[in-house]
Residue frames as qw, qx, qy, qz and C-alpha x, y, z in Angstrom:
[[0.004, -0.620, 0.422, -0.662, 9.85, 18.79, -7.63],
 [0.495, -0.558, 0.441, -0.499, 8.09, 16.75, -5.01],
 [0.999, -0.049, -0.022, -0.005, 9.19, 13.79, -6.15],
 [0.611, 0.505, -0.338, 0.507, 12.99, 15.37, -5.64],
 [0.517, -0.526, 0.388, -0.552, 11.98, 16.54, -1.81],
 [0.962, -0.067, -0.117, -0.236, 10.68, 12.98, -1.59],
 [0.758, 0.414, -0.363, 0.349, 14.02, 11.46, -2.84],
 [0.189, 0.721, -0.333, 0.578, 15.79, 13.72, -0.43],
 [0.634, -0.533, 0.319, -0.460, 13.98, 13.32, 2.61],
 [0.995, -0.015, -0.010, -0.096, 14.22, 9.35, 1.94],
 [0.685, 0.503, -0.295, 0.437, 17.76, 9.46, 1.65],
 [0.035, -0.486, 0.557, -0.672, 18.88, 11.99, 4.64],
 [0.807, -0.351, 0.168, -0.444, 16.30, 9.83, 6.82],
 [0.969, 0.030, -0.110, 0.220, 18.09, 6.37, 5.80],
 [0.498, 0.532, -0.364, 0.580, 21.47, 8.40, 6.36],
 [0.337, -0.533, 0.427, -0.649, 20.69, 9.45, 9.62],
 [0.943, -0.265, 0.095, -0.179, 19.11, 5.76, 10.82],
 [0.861, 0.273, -0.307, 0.299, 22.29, 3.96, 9.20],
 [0.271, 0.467, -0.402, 0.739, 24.55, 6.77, 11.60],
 [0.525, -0.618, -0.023, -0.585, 22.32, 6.54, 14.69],
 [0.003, 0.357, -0.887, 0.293, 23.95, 5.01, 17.68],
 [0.418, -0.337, -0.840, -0.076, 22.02, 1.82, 18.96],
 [0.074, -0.352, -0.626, 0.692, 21.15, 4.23, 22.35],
 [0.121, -0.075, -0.243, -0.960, 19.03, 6.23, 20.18],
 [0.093, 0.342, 0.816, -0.458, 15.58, 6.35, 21.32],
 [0.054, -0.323, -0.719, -0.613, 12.10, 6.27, 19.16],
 [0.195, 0.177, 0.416, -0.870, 8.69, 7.40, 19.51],
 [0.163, -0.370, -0.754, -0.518, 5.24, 6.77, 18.21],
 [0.137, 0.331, 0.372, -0.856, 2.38, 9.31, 18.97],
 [0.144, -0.578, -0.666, -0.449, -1.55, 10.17, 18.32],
 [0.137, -0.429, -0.555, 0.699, -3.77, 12.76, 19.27],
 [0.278, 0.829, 0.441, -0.201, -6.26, 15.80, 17.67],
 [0.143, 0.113, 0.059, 0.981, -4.98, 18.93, 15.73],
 [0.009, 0.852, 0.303, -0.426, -7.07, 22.22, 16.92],
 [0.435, 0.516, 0.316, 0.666, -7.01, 24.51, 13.61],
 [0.251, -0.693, -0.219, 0.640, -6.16, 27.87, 14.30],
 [0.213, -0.350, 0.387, 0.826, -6.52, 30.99, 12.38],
 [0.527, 0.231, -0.284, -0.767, -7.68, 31.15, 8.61],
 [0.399, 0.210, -0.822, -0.349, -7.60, 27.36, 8.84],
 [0.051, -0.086, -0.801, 0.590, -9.53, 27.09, 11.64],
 [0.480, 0.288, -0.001, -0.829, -12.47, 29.37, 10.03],
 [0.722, 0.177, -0.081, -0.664, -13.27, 26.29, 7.93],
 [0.568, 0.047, -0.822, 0.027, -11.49, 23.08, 9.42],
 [0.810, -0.537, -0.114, -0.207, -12.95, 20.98, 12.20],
 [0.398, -0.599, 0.694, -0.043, -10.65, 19.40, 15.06],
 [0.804, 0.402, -0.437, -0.035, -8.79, 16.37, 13.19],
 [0.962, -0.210, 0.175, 0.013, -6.51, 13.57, 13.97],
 [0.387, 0.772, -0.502, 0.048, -2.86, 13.49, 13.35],
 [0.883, -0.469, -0.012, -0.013, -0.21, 10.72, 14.19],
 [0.187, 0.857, -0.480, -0.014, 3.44, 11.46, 14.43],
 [0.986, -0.112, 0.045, 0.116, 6.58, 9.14, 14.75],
 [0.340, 0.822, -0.366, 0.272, 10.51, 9.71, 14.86],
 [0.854, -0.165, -0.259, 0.420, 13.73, 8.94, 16.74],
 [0.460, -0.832, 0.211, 0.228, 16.30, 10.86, 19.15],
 [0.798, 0.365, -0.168, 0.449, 19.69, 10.86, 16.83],
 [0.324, 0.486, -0.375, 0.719, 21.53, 13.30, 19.53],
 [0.574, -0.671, -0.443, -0.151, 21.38, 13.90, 23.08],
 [0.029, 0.850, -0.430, 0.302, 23.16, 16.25, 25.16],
 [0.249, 0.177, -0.816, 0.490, 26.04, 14.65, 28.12],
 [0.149, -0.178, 0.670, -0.705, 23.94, 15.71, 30.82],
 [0.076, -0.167, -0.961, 0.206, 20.74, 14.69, 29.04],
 [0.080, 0.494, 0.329, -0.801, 18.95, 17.50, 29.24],
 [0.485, 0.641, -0.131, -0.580, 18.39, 18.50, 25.38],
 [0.541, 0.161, 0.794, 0.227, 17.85, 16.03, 22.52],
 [0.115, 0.243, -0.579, -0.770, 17.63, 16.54, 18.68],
 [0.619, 0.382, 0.680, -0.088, 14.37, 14.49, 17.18],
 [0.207, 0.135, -0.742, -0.623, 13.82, 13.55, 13.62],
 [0.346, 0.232, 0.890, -0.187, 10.02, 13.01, 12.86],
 [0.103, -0.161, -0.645, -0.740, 7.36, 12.79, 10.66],
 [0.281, 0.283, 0.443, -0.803, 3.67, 13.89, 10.95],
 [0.228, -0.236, -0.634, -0.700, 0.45, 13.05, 9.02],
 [0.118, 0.324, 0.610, -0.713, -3.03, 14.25, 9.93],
 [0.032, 0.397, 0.721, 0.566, -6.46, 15.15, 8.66],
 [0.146, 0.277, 0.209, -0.926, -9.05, 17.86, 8.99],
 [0.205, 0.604, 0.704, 0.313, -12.75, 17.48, 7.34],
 [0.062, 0.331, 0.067, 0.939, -14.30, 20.87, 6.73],
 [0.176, 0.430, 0.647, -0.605, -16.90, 22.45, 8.74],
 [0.306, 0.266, -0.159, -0.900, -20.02, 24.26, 7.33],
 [0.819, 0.339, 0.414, -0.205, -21.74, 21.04, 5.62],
 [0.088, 0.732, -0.619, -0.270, -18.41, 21.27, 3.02],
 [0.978, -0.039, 0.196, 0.055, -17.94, 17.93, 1.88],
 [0.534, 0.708, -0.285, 0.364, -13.99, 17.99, 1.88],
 [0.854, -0.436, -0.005, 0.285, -10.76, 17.62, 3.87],
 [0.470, 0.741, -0.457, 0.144, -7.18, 18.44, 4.16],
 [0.965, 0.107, -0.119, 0.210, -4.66, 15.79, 4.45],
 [0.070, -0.868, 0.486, -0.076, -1.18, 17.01, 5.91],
 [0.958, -0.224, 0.009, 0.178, 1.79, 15.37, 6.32],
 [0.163, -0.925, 0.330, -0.099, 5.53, 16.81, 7.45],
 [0.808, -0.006, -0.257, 0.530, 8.85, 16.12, 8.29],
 [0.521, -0.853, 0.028, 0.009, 10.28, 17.80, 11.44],
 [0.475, 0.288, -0.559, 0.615, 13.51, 18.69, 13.03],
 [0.452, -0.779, -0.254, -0.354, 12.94, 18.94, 16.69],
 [0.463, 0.166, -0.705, 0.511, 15.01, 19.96, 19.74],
 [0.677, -0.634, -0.321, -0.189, 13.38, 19.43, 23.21],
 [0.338, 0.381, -0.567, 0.647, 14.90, 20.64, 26.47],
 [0.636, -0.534, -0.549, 0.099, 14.11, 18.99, 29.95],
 [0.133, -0.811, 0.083, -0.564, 13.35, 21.64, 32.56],
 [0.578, -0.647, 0.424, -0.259, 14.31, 19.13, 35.25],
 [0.499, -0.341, 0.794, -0.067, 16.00, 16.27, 36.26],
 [0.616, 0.157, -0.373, -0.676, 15.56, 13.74, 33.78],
 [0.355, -0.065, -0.911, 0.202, 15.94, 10.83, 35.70],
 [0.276, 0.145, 0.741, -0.594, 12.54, 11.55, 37.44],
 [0.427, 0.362, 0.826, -0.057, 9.35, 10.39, 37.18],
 [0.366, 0.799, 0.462, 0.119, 7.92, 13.49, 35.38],
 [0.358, -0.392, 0.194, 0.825, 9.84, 15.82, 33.09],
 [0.441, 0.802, 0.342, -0.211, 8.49, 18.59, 32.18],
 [0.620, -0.027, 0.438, 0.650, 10.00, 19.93, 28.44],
 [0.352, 0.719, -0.021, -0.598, 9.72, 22.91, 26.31],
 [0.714, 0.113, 0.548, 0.421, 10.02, 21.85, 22.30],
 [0.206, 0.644, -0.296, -0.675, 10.86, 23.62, 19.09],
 [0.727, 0.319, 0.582, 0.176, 10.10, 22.33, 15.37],
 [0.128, 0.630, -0.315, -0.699, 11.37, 23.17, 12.24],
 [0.224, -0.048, 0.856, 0.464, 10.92, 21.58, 8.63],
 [0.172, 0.064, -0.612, -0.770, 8.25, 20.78, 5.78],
 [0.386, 0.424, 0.646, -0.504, 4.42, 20.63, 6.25],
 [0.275, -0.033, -0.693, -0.666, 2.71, 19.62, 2.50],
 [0.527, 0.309, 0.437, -0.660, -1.38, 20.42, 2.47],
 [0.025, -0.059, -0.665, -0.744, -3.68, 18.72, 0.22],
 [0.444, 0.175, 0.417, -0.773, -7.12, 19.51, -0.34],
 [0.031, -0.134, -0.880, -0.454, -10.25, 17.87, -1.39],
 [0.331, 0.286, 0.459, -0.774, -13.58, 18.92, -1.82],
 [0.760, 0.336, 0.136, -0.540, -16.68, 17.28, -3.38],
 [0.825, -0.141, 0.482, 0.259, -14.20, 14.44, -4.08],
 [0.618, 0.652, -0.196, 0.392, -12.11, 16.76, -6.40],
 [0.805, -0.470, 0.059, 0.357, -8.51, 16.51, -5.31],
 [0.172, 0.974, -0.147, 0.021, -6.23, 19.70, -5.49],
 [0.724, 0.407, -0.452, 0.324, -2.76, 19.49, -5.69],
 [0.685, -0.536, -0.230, 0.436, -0.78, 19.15, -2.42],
 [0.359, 0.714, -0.237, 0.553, 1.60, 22.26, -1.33],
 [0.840, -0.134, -0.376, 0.368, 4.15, 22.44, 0.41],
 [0.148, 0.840, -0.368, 0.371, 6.19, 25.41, 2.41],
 [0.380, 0.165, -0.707, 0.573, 8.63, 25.68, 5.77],
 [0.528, -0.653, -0.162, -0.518, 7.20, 25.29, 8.49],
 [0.215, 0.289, -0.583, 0.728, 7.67, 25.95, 12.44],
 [0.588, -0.708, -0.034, -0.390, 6.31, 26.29, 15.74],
 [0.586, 0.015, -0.764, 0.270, 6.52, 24.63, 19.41],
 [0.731, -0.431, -0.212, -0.484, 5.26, 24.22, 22.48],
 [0.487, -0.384, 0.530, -0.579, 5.05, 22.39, 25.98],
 [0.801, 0.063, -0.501, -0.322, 5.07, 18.60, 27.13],
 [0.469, -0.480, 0.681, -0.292, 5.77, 16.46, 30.38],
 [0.635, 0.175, -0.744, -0.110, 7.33, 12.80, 29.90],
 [0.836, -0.229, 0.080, -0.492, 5.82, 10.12, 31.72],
 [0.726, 0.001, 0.652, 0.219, 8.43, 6.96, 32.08],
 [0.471, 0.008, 0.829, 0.301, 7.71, 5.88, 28.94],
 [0.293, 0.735, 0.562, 0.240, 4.90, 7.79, 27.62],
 [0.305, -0.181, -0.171, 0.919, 4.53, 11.66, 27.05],
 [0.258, 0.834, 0.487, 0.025, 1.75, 14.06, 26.55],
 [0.233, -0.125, 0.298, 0.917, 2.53, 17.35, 24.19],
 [0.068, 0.850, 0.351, -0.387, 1.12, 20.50, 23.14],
 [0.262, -0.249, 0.483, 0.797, 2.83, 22.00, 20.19],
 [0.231, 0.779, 0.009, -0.582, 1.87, 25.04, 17.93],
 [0.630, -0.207, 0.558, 0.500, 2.34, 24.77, 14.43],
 [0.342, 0.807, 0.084, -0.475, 2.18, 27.04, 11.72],
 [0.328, -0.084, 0.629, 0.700, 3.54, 26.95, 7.47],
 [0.174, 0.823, 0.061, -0.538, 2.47, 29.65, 4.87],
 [0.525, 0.065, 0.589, 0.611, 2.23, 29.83, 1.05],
 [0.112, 0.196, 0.366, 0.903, 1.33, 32.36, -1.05],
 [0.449, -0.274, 0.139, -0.839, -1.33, 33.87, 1.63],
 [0.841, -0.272, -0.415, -0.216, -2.38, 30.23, 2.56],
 [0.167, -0.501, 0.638, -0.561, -2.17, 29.52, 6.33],
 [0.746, 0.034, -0.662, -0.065, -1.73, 26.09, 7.68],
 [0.009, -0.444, 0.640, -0.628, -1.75, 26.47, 11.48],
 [0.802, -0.331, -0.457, -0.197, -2.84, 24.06, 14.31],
 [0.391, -0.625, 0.563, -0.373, -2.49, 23.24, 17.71],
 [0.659, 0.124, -0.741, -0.015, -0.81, 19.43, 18.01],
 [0.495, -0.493, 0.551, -0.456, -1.99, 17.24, 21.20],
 [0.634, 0.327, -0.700, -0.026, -0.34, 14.31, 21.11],
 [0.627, -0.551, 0.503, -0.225, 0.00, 11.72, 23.73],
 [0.456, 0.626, -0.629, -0.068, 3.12, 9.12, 22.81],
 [0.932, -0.317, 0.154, 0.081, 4.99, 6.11, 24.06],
 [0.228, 0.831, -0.508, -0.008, 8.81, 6.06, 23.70],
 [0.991, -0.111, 0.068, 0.006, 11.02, 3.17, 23.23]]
């Protein structure tokens, strides 16, 4: 099965780059996750780095589509010797509360798509799972760069994956 997700994702991603106009506009981002919740009870703050591209954008500018991916890590707390490993694929659509031709624009975002955990403790390595997953959040573009806040959250059979993403980026 997750080597038919895989397949998929790899496919609609190359379908969407091959259809992307040349104006389309990328991204490449780093910053912490803050665990919230049950996953918060026994992950430290982690690292996560994200990356993706703009395949739509309204006329005026204002609201844009993103396609991106996410991977990150968490070590446990407690003296735990263990981690979990994440890594996603996103739809996102961002809308600019102002002008975007100025210097700073501030943006509200939404996310939607697939957030696969794996754990490891005492260097045994559990299987990854996967569910849907959502959130979003708050973010002011800079020129070129952008800093972001975004909520995320994805649920399997009583397991809760949730974090706060703070990202700071660079668009091209």
């Amino acid at each position: 099965m997750r080597r038919f997700v895989l397949a998929a994702s790899l496919l609609t991603l190359s379908l969407a780059v091959t259809a992307t106009p040349a104006t389309a506009q990328g991204f490449v981002g780093a910053g912490v996750t803050t665990p919230m919740g049950d996953f918060g009870d026994g992950a430290k703050m982690g690292w996560a780095v994200n990356a993706g591209f703009r395949p739509w954008q309204s006329a005026d500018k204002r609201m844009s589509l993103w396609a991106e991916g996410l991977f990150g890590q968490n070590n446990f707390k407690n003296n735990v010797d263990g981690k979990t490993t994440m890594m996603g694929g996103f739809g996102s659509l961002t809308y600019n509360l102002t002008d975007p031709e100025a210097s700073a624009v501030p943006y509200v975002i939404g996310s939607v798509g697939y957030l696969s955990s794996k754990v490891e403790v005492n260097s045994v390595k559990f299987d990854a799972e996967g569910a849907l997953a959502f959130g979003g959040g708050v973010g002011v573009g800079l020129n070129k760069f952008y800093l972001e806040g975004r909520y995320l959250t994805s649920s399997k059979d009583g397991n809760t994956t949730a974090f706060v993403l703070w990202t700071v980026g660079y668009t091209f």
